[in-house]
C-alpha positions as CSV (number, residue, x, y, z in Angstrom):
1,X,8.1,-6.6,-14.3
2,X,5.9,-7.9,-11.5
3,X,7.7,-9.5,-7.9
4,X,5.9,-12.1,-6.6
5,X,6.5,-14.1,-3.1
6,X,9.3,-16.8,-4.9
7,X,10.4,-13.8,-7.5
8,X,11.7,-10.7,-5.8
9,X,14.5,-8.4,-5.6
10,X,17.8,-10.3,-3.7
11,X,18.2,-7.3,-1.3
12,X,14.5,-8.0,0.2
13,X,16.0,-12.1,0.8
14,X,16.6,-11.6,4.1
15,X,13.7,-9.6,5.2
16,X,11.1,-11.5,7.1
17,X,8.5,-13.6,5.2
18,X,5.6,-10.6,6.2
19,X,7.9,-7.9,5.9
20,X,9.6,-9.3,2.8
21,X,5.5,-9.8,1.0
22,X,4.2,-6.1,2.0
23,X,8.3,-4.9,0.5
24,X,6.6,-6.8,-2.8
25,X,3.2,-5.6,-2.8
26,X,4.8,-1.9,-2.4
27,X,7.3,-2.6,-5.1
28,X,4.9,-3.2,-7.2
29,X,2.7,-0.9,-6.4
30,X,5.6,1.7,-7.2
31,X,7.0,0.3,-10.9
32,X,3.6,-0.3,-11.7
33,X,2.9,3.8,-12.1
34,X,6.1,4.2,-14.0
35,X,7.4,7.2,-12.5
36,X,10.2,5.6,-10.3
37,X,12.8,3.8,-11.7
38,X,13.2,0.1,-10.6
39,X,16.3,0.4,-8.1
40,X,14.6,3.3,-6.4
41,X,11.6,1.5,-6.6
42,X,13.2,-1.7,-4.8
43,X,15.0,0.4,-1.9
44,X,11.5,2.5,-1.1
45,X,9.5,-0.4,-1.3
46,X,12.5,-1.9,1.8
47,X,12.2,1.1,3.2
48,X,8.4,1.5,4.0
49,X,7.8,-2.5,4.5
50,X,10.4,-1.8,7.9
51,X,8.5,1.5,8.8
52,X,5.0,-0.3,8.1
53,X,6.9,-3.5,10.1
54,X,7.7,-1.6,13.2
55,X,5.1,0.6,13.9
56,X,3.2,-2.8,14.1
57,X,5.5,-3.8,16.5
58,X,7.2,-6.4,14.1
59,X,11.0,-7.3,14.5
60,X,12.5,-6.8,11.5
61,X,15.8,-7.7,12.0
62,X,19.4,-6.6,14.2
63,X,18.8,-2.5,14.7
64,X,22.6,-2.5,14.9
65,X,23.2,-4.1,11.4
66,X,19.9,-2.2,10.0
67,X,20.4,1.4,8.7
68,X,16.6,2.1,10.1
69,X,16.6,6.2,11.1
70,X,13.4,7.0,10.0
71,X,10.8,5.2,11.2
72,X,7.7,6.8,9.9
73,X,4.0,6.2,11.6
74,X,2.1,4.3,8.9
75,X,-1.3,3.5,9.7
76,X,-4.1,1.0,8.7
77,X,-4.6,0.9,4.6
78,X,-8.2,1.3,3.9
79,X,-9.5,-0.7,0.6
80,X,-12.3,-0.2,-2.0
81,X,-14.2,-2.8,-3.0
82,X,-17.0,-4.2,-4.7
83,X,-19.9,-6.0,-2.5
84,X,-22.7,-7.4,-2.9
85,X,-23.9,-4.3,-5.7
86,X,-22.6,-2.2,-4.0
87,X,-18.9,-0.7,-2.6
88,X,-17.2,-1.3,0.6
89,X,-14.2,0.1,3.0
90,X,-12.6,-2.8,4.2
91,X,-9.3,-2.3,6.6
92,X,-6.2,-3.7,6.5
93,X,-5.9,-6.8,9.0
94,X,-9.5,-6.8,9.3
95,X,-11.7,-9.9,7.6
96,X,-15.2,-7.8,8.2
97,X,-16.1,-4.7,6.1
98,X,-16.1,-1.5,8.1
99,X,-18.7,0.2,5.7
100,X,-21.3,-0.3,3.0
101,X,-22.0,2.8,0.3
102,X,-24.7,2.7,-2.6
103,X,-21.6,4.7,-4.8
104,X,-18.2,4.1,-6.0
105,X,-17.1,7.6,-5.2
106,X,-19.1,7.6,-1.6
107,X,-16.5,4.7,-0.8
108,X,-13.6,6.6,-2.5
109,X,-14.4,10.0,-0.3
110,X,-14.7,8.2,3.1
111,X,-11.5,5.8,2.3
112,X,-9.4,8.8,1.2
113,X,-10.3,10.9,4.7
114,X,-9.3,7.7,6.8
115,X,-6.2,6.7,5.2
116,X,-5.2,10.1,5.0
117,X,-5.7,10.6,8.7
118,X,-3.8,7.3,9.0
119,X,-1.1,7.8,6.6
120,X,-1.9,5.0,4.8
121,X,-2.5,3.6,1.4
122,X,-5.7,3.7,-0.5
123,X,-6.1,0.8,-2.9
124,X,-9.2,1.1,-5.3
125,X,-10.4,-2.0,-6.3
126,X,-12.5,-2.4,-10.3
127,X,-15.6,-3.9,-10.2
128,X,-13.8,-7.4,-11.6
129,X,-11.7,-6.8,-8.0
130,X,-8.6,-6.0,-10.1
131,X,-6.8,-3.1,-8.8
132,X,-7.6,0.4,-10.3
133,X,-5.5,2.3,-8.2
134,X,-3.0,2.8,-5.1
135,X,-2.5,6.3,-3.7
136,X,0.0,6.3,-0.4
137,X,-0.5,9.0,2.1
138,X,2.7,8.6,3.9
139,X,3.4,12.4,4.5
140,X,7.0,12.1,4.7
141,X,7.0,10.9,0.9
142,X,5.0,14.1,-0.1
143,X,4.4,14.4,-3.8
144,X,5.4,10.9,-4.2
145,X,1.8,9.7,-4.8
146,X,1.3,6.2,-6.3
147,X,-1.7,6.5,-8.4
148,X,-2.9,4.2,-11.5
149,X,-4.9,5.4,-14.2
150,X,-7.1,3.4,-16.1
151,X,-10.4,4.3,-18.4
152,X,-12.1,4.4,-15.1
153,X,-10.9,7.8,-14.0
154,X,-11.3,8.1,-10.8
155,X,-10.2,11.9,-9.0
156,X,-7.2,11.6,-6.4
């Protein structure tokens, strides 16, 4: 099952509109691979959207009511896309592209490097600009790897 901005989890209700949407797109992001059941699925996804939150400086809510020990650096997400014949790094927050490749896997291998070094997420994006495939580099969730498969293998 898919959350969307007016159907989500009731423990993400009283998160912040822009906290409570990047909760959703992590959620989702989580079930959607299939290794992680849904109520681990919903408290990760809570989890990382405060960390993501606060190392942007974001009040998320009371620190004395939150349970927040672990605030995690999580940097920038980098995306693949398709432009213009060709495929593109765009960054999260930012409207411009950041860089232009003749390949796919040109894209991929310069993405991976800078969301790695960011410990960020790297969302591949098809041709069509549906999602192929989400891979989080958060080292302090090591082995927990989102990735989606479809006929369009592409390497992790």
């Amino acid at each position: 099952m898919s959350w969307t901005k007016k159907n989500y989890p009731d423990s993400m209700k009283n998160l912040p509109e822009e906290v409570r949407n990047k909760a959703i797109e992590i959620g989702n992001a989580l079930i959607e691979d299939g290794k992680m059941e849904e109520g681990i699925a919903i408290a990760t996804a809570i989890s990382r959207a405060k960390d993501w939150a606060a190392n942007r400086g974001m009040k998320i809510e009371n620190p004395e009511k939150s349970h927040i020990t672990d605030v995690k650096h999580h940097g920038r997400d980098r995306y693949v896309i398709p432009f213009e014949n060709k495929w593109a790094i765009k960054t999260e927050g930012s409207k411009k592209i950041e860089k232009l490749f003749h390949s796919k896997k040109e894209a991929i291998d310069q993405a991976r490097k800078e969301a790695k070094k960011e410990n960020g997420i790297l969302t591949i994006q098809k041709k069509t600009g549906k999602i192929e495939k989400r891979i989080s580099y958060n080292p302090k969730n090591i082995g927990s790897e989102q990735i989606t498969r479809t006929k369009n293998k592409v390497n992790p």
